[in-house]
BATOR-543202 format. One record per residue (C-alpha): x, z, y; residue in one letter. Coordinates in pm, 1 decimal. Each point is the difference from the previous one (the first is absolute). Layout:
<titors>
        X        Z        Y lumse
        X        Z        Y     A
...
</titors>
This chain:
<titors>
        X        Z        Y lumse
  11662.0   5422.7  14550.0     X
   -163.1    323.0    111.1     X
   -145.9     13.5   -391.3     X
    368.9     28.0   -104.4     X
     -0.6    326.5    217.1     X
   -328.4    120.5    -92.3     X
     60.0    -29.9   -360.7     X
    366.3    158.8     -5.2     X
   -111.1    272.2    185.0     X
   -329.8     71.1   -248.0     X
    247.5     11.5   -247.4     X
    264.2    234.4     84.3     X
   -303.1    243.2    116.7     X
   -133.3    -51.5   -324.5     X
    305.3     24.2   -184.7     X
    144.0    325.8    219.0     X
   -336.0    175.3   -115.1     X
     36.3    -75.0   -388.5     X
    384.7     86.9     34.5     X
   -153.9    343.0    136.4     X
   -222.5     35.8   -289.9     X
    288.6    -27.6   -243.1     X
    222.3    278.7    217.8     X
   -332.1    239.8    -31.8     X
     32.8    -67.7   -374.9     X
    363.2     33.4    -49.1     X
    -29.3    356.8    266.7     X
   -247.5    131.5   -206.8     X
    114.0    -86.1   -342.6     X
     42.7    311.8   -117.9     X
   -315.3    156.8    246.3     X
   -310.7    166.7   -230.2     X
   -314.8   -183.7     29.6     X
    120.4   -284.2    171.4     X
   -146.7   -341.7    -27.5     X
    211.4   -325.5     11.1     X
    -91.0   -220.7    302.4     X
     -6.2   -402.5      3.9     X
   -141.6   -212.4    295.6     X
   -212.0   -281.6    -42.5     X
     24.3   -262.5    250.0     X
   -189.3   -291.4     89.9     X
     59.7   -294.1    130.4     X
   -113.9     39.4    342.0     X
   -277.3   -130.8    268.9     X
    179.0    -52.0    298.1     X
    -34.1   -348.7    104.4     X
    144.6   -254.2    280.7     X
   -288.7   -222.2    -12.4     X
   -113.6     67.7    375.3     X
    325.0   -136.4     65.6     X
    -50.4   -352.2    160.2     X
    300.5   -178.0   -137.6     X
   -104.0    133.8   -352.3     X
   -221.2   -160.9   -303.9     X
   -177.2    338.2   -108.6     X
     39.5   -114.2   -361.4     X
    386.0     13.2     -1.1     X
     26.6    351.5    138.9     X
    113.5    255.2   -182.8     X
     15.3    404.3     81.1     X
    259.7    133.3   -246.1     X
   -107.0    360.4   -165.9     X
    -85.0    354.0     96.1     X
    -59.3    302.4   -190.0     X
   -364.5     48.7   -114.8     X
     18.4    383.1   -221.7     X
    273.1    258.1   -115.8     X
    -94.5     77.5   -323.2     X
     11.8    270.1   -241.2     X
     75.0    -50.1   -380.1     X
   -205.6    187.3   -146.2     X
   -271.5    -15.9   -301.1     X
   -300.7    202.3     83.9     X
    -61.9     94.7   -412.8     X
    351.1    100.0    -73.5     X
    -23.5    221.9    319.7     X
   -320.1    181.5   -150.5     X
    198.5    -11.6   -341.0     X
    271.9    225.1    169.8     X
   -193.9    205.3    141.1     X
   -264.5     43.6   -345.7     X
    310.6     73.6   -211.8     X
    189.4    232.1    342.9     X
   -331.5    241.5    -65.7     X
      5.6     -8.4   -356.9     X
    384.6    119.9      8.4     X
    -72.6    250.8    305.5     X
   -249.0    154.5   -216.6     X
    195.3     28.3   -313.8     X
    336.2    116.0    173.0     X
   -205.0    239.3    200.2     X
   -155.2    172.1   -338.5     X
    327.1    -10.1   -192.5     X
    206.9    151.4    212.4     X
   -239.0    316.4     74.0     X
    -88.4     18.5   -437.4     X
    377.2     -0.3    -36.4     X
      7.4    335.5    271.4     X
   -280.0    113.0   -210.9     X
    150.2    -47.1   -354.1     X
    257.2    229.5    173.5     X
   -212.6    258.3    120.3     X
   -119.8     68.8   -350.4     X
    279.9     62.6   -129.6     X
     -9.4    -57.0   -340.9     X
    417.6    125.8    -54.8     X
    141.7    374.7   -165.3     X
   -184.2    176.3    352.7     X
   -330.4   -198.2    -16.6     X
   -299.8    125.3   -147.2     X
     -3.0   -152.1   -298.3     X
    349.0    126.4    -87.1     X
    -33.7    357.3    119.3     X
   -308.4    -10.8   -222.6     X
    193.9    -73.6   -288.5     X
    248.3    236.3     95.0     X
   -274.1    288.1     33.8     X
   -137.1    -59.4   -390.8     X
    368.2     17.8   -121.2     X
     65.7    338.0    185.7     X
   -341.2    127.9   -177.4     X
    119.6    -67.7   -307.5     X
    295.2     82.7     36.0     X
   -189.6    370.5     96.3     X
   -186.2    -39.7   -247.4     X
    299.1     62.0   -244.2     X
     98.9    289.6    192.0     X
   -309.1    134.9    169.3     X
    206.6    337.6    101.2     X
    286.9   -195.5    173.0     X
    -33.1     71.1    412.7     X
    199.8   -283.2     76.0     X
   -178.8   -268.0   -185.9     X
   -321.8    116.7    146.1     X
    149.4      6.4    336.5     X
    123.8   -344.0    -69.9     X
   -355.6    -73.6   -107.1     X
   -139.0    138.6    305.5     X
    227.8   -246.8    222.3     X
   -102.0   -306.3   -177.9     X
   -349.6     58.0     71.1     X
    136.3     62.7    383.8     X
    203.5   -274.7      3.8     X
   -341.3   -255.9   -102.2     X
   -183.2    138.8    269.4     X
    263.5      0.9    276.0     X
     35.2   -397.0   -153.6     X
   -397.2    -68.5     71.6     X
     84.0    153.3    327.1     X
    277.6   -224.8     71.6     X
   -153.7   -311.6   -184.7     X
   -345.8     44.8    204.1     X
    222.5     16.4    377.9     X
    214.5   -310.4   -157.0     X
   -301.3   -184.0    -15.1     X
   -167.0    154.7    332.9     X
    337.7   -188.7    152.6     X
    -37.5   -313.1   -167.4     X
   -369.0     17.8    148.5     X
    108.0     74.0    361.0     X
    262.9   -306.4    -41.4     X
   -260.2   -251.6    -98.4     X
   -204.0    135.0    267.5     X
    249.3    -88.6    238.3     X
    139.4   -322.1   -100.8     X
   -391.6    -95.5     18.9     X
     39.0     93.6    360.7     X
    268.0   -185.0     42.3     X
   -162.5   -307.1   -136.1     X
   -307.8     60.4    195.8     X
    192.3     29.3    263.1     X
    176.1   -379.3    -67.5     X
   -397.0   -150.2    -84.8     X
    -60.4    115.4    346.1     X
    277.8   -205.1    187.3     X
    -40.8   -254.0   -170.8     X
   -344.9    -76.9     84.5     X
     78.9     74.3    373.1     X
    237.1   -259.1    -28.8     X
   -213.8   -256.9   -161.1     X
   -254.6    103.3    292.3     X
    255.4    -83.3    285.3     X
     89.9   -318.1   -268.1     X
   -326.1   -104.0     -2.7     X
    -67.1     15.2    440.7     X
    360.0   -188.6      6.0     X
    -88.7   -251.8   -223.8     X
   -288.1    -47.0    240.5     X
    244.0    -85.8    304.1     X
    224.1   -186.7   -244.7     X
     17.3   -370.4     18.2     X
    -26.8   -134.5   -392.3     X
    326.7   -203.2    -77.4     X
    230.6    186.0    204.8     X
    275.2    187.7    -90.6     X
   -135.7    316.7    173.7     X
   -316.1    -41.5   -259.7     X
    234.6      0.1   -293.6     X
    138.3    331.4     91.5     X
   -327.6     76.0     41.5     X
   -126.9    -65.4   -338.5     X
    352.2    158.1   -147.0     X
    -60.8    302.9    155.3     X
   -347.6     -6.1   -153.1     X
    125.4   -104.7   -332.0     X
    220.4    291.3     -3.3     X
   -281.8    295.1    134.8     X
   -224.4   -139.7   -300.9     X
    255.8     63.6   -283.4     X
     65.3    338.1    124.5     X
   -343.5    101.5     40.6     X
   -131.4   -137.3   -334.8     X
    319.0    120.2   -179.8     X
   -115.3    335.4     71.8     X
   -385.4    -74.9     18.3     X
   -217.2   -232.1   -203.3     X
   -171.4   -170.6    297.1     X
   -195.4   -293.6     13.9     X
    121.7   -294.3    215.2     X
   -145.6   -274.9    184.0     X
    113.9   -241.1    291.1     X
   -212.3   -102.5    271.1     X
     55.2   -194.9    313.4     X
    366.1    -63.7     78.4     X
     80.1    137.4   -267.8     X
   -113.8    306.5     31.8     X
     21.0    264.2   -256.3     X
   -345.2    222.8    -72.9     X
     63.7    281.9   -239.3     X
   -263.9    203.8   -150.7     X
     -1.1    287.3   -272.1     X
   -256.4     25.9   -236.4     X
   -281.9   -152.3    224.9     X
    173.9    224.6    287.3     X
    151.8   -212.4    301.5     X
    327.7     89.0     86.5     X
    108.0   -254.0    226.1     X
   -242.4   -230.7    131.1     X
    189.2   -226.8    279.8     X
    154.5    190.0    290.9     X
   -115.9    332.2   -169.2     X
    130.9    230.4   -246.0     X
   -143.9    297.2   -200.1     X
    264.7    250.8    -76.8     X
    -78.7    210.5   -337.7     X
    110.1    374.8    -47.6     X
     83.6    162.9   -276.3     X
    -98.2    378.3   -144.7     X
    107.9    232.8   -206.9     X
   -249.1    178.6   -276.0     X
     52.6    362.5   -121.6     X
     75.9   -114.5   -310.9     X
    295.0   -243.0     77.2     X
   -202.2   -324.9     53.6     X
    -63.8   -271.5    220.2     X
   -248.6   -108.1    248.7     X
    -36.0   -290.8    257.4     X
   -214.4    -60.9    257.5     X
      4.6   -187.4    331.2     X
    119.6    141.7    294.6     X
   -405.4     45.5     83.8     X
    -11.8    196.7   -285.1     X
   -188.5   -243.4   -210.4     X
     53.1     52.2   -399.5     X
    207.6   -293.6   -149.4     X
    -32.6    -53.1   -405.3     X
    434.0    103.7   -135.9     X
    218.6   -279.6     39.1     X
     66.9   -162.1   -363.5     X
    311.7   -192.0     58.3     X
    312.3     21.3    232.8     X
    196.0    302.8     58.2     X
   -238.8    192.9    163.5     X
   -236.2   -101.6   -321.3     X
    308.0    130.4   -226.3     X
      8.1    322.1    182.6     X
   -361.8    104.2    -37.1     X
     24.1    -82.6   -409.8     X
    319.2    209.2     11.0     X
   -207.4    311.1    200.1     X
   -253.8    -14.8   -242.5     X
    232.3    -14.5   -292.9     X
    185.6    313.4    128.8     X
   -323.8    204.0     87.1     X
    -90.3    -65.8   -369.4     X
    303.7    114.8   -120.6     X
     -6.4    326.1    204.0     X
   -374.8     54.6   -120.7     X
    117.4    -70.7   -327.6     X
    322.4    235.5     69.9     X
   -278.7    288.6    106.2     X
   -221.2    -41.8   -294.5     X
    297.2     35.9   -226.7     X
    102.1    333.6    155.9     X
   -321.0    129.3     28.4     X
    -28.4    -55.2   -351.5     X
    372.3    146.7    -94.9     X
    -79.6    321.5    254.0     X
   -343.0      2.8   -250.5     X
    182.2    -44.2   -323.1     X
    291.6    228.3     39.9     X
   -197.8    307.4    160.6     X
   -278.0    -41.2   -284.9     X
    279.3    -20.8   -270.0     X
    156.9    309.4    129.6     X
   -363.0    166.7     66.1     X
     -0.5     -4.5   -396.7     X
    351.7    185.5    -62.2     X
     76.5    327.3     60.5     X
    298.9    184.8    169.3     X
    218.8    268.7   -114.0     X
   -208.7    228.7    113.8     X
   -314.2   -132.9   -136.8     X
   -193.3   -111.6    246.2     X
   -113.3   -395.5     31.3     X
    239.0   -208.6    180.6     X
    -32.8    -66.6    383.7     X
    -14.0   -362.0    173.9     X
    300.3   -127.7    -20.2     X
    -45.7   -267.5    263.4     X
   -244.7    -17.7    298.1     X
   -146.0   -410.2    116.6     X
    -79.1     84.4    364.6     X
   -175.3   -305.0     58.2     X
    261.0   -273.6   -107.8     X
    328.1    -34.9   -202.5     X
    198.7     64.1    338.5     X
   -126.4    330.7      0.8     X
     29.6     83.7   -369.0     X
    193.7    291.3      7.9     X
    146.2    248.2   -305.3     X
   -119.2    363.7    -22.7     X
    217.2    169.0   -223.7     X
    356.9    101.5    -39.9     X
    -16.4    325.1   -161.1     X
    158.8   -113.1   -381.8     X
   -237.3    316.0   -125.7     X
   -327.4   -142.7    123.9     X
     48.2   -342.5   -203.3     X
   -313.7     11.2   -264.5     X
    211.5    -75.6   -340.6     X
   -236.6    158.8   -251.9     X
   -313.0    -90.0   -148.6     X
   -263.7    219.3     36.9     X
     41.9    144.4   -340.9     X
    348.8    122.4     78.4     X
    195.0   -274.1   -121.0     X
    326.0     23.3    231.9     X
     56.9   -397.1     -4.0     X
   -386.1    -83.6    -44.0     X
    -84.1   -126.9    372.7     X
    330.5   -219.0     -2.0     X
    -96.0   -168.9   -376.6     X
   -320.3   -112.1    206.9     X
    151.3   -190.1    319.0     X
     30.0   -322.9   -225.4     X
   -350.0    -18.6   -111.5     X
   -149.9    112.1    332.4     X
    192.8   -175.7    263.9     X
    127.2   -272.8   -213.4     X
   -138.7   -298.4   -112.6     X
   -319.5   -214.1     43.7     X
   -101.5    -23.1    327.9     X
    249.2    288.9    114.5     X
    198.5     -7.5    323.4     X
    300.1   -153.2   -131.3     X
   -201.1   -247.3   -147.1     X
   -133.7    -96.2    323.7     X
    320.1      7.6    167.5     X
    135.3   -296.5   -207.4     X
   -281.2   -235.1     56.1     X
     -2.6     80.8    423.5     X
    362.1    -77.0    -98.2     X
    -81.5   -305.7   -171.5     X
   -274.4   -112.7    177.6     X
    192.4     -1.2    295.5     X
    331.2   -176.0   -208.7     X
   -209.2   -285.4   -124.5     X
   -177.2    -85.6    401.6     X
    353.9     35.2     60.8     X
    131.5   -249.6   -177.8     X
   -282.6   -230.5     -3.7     X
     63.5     41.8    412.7     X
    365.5   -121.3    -52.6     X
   -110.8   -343.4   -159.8     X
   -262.2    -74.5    246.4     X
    294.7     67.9    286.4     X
    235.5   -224.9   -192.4     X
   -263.2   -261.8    -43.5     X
    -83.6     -3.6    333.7     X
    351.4      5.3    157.2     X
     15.9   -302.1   -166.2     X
   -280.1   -173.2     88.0     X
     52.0     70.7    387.8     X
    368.9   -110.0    -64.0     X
   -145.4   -298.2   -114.9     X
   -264.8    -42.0    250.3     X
    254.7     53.5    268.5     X
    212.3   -257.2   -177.7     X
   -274.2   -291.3     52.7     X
   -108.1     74.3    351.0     X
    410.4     20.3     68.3     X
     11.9   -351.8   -164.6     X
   -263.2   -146.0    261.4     X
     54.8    228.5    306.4     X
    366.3    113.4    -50.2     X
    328.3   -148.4    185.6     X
    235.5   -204.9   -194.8     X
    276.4    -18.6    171.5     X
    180.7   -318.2   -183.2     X
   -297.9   -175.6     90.3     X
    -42.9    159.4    337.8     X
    369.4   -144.8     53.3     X
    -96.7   -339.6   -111.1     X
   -269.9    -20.3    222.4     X
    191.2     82.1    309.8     X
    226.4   -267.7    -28.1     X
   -266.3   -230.8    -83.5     X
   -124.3    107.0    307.5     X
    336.3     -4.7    205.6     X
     33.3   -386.1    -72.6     X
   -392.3    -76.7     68.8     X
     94.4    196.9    385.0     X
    335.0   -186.1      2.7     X
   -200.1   -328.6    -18.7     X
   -257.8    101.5    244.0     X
    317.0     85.2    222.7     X
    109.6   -331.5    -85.3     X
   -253.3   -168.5    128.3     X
     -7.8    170.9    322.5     X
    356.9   -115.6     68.5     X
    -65.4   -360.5   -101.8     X
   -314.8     31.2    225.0     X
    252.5    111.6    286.0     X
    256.9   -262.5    -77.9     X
   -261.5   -272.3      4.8     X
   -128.0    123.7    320.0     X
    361.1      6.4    126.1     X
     43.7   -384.1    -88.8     X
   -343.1   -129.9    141.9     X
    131.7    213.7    353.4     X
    367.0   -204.0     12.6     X
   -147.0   -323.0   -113.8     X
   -268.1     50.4    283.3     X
</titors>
């Protein structure tokens, strides 16, 4: 009779723990990176065969509860994460091109417009060389396209200084997450497999992997309980209970560096935000080289066209414009109307101004080489909007599959639980026919 009790009991214990599982499922339903728990149980060992009065082969020993388990699919977790650095990588790079689009400025106060606007004006002056308000008009519009490399260069210094410290920030997010996967890794030492407390465990590590390779492209590896071992290009960043942290640095120039903490050289990060971020720095720093080359060259154009002219009073025209080292320090020289160089040096009064198409126009001319930075930087653009679309949905769809396998359903969660419910009402049935029994043999006796 004591089996009856035995096996009742096993079974409500049993039962109680899977109804538990389904509770943590329907709680958590709606929790990020949370894995759906089942039990397992087995039918179990314990046996009444040293009982006396008993035949050992007619004993029974109900169930018990052999693992908590975890759904989860270990390639559709590595897909998530694969297509998580793809997208950090793109989102990171398409939001700081989009700042940078802006920062050239390609509207009626960019460059390229106020250089249209300046050729107009000369020829406008050119049909009235003798007119002091189209030459001070003139005179502006060459102002205005150096105060607008002045203000397009600090633009783009900005956008620099903002990638530099959203790399920061995701430095900053590499580096807790591998201190967490090295405090995961010494409690998944203590952690007895099967348990509940291990499935947390490996949740929790689940979750610190995503967000380090969504903003890293790290290379993963699980060793002994499950274990995570991350390295980065041959460079060990967490190797059981320890973890390297990485720092970031900041070049003249606007771009990126990494190194360990120990200061050893790591190669740039190709994928993941952080990967994103140091394609975007170098992206900008080429556009502000290319921004300085072009107003080197328009300082050098300009003050050689007006070189050739000569003022009212004869004499060869001054620089108009001065470089200084960099279109944020291009700066405009003259505003004296009588010291603009309209003639020619043969007298003509309009024959400097007749020349400003054929020598700062044209083939390989400034404005020329404003519309294919402009271009350039249009087409990576747009060809960095596709790859963000394309990924989006690829993660979406990644995310999609491992939600299939891992995620909570709660139509099924509810089906289960009262599956369960009349499995522990049986179990509690038995007990009480157990007691009744008992009760009978006791009067009859």
């Amino acid at each position: 009779m004591s089996d009856l009790f035995i096996i009742g009991a096993s079974g409500t214990k049993a039962y109680r723990t899977a109804m538990a599982a389904v509770s943590e499922n329907i709680a958590n339903a709606s929790t990020e990176g949370y894995s759906r728990r089942s039990v397992t149980t087995v039918e179990s060992g314990s046996s009444t065969a040293t009982m006396a009065t008993y035949i050992s082969r007619a004993n029974f020993g109900g169930t018990e509860v052999s693992s908590v388990n975890r759904a989860t699919d270990p390639y559709l977790d590595a897909t998530v994460r694969y297509t998580g650095m793809a997208l950090g990588s793109s989102t990171a790079r398409l939001r700081w091109l989009t700042d940078s689009e802006t920062a050239l400025n390609d509207t009626e106060t960019g460059i390229g417009r106020l250089m249209t606007g300046m050729f107009q004006n000369i020829d406008k002056l050119a049909a009235s060389p003798n007119d002091t308000s189209l030459r001070v008009t003139t005179l502006d519009s060459i102002s205005r396209i150096a105060d607008a490399f002045h203000q397009t260069a600090g633009d783009l210094a900005q956008v620099s200084s903002g990638i530099a410290t959203e790399a920061q920030a995701s430095v900053d997010t590499i580096n807790r997450s591998l201190s967490q996967l090295a405090d995961i890794n010494n409690s998944l030492l203590r952690a007895q497999p099967g348990t509940s407390a291990y499935a947390q465990l490996l949740d929790s590590r689940d979750a610190a992997l995503f967000s380090l390779s969504e903003n890293l492209n790290v290379d993963i590896s699980f060793g002994t309980h499950d274990q995570a071992q991350i390295s980065f290009n041959g460079q060990s960043l967490v190797q059981g209970i320890n973890a390297t942290p990485v720092a970031l640095s900041v070049n003249a120039n606007g771009t990126l560096a990494l190194a360990t903490s120990g200061g050893t050289a790591l190669t740039a990060p190709a994928n993941g935000t952080l990967g994103g971020l140091f394609s975007a720095a170098q992206t900008v720093t080429d556009r502000r080289t290319s921004l300085d080359t072009l107003a080197q060259q328009f300082v050098t154009d300009v003050n050689a066209w007006h070189a050739q002219g000569r003022t009212d009073a004869g004499t060869a025209g001054a620089p108009l414009l001065s470089y200084g080292g960099g279109a944020a320090n291009v700066a405009a020289l003259i505003t004296d109307p009588s010291q603009l160089a309209t003639k020619s040096s043969d007298g003509t009064l309009n024959g400097n101004l007749l020349t400003a198409g054929t020598s700062l126009r044209g083939n390989g001319s400034v404005e020329q080489g404003w519309t294919s930075l402009i271009a350039t930087h249009a087409n990576l653009l747009s060809s960095t909007k596709a790859e963000q679309t394309t990924a989006r949905n690829r993660s979406d769809q990644a995310v999609a599959a491992r939600e299939a396998v891992s995620g909570v359903d709660l139509d099924m969660e509810a089906a289960d639980l009262l599956r369960i419910q009349q499995a522990y009402s049986g179990c509690a049935k038995i007990l009480q026919v157990a007691k009744e029994t008992v009760d009978a043999i006791l009067q009859i006796i």
